[in-house]
Wavefront OBJ file of the C-alpha trace (Angstrom):
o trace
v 225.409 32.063 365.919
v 227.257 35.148 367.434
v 229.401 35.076 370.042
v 229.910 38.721 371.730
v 232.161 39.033 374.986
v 230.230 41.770 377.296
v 231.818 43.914 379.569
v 229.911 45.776 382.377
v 230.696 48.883 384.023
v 229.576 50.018 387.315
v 225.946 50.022 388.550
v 225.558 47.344 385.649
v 227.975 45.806 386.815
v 226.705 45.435 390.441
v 223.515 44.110 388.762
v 224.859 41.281 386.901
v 227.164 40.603 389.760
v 230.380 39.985 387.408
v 232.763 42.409 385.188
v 232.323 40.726 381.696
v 231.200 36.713 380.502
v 230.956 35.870 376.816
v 227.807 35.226 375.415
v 225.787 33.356 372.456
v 223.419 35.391 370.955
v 219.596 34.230 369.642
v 219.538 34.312 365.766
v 216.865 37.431 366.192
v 219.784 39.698 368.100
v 221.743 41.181 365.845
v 221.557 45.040 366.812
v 222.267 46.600 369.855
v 219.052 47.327 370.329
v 218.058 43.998 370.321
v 220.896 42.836 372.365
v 219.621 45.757 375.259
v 216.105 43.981 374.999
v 217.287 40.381 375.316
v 219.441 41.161 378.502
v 216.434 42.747 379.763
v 214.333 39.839 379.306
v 217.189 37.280 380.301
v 218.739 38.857 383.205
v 215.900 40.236 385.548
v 218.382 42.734 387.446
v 218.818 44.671 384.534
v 214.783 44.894 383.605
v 214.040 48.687 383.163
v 217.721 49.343 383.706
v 219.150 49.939 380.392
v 217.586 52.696 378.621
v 220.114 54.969 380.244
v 222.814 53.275 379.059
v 225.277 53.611 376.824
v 226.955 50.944 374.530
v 230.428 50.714 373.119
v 231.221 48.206 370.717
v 234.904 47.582 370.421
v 235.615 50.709 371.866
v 233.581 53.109 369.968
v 230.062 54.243 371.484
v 227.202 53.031 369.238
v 223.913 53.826 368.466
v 220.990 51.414 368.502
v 220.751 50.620 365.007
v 224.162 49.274 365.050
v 225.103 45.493 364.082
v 227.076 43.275 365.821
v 229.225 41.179 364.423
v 230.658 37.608 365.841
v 234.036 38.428 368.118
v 233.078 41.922 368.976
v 233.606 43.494 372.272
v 230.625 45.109 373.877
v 230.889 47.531 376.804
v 227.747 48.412 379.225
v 228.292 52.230 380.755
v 225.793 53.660 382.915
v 225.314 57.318 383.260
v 227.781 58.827 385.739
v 226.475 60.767 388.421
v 228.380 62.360 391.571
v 230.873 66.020 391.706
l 1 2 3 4 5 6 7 8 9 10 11 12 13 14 15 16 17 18 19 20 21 22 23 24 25 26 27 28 29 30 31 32 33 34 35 36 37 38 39 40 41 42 43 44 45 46 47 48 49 50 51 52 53 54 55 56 57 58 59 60 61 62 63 64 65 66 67 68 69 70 71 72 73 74 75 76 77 78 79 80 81 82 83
């Protein structure tokens, strides 16, 4: 089992309705990918909400294909809008 701590930024954030919590992840998450569609599925105030964002794992922005690894730090950022 891997054990990821989550942090959520903004509009995410406000979804979840809490900064960070540390998860357990399923055996079949081990990408981010996979981690994007089991919060979706797991957390309905994030359904449809995630394609937009972007992850950083332990401070360096990922792609999907990336692999997470137990211990890692993974950051939720939503686009930013305003000017």
């Amino acid at each position: 089992m891997i054990r990821i701590k989550l942090l959520y930024f903004a509009g995410v954030r406000d979804a979840v309705g809490k900064p960070e919590e540390t998860v357990e992840l399923p055996s079949e998450v081990r990408s981010v990918v996979e981690l994007s569609g089991h919060m979706e599925k797991t957390r309905a105030a994030l359904s449809g909400r995630l394609d937009s964002v972007r992850f950083a794992v332990n401070e360096t922005f990922v792609d999907g294909e990336h692999v997470l690894s137990d211990g890692d730090v993974v950051a939720l950022i939503p686009p930013v809008a305003g000017g």
